[in-house]
C-alpha positions in Angstrom: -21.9 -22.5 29.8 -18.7 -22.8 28.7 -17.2 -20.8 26.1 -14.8 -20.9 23.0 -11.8 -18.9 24.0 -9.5 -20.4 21.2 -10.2 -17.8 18.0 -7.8 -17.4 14.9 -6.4 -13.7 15.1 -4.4 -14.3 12.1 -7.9 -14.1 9.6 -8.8 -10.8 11.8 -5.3 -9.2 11.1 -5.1 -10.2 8.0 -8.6 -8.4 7.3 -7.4 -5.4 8.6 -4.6 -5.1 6.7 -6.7 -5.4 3.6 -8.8 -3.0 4.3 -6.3 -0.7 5.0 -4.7 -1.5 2.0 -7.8 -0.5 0.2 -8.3 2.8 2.1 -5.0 4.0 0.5 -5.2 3.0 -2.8 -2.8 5.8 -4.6 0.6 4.7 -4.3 4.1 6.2 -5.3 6.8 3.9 -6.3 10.6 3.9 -7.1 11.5 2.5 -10.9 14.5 0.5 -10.8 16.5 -1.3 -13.6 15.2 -4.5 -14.7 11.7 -3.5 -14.8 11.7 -3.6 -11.2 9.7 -1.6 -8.7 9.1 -0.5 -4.9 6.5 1.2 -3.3 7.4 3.7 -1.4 4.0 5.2 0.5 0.4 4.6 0.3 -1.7 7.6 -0.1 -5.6 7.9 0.0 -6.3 10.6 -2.6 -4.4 11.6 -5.7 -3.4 15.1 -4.8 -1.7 13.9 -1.7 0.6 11.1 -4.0 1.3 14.2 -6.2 2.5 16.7 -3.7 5.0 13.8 -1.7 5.8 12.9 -5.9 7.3 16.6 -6.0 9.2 16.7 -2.8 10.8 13.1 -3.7 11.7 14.8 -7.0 13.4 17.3 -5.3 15.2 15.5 -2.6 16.6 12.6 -5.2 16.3 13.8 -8.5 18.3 11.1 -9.9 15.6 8.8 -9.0 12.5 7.9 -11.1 9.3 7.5 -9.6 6.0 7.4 -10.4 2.3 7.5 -8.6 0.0 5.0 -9.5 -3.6 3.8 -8.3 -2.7 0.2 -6.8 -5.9 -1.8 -5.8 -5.6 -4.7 -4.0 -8.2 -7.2 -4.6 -9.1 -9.2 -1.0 -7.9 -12.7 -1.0 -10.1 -15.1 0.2 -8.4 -17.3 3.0 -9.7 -20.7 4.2 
């Protein structure tokens, strides 16, 4: 019988990288002028984004950042 060998990997990676998104939903990111913003890590729990929040304090104190819980919502893709 012959089979279907031609799949779409895109929708398969593209599901993976959601749900890792979702597995680390705590998130520190850099404030920068203009109301502007990068992410720096991902973190799953709290208390981890906290403790990396204090070393990044101490190595760049000039910087501001700031932990916050980022949830990404899946997009459906057709």
């Amino acid at each position: 019988m012959p089979q279907n060998n031609q799949h779409n990997d895109f929708s398969s990676e593209t599901q993976a990288k959601a749900y890792q998104e979702r597995l680390n939903p705590w998130a520190i990111t850099r404030l920068l002028p203009d109301m502007q913003r990068v992410t720096v890590a991902r973190f799953r729990t709290r208390s981890d984004a906290d403790g990396h929040l204090q070393r990044l304090r101490q190595l760049i104190p000039d910087a501001s950042f700031m932990v916050v819980f980022d949830y990404q919502r899946e997009e459906v893709v057709i």
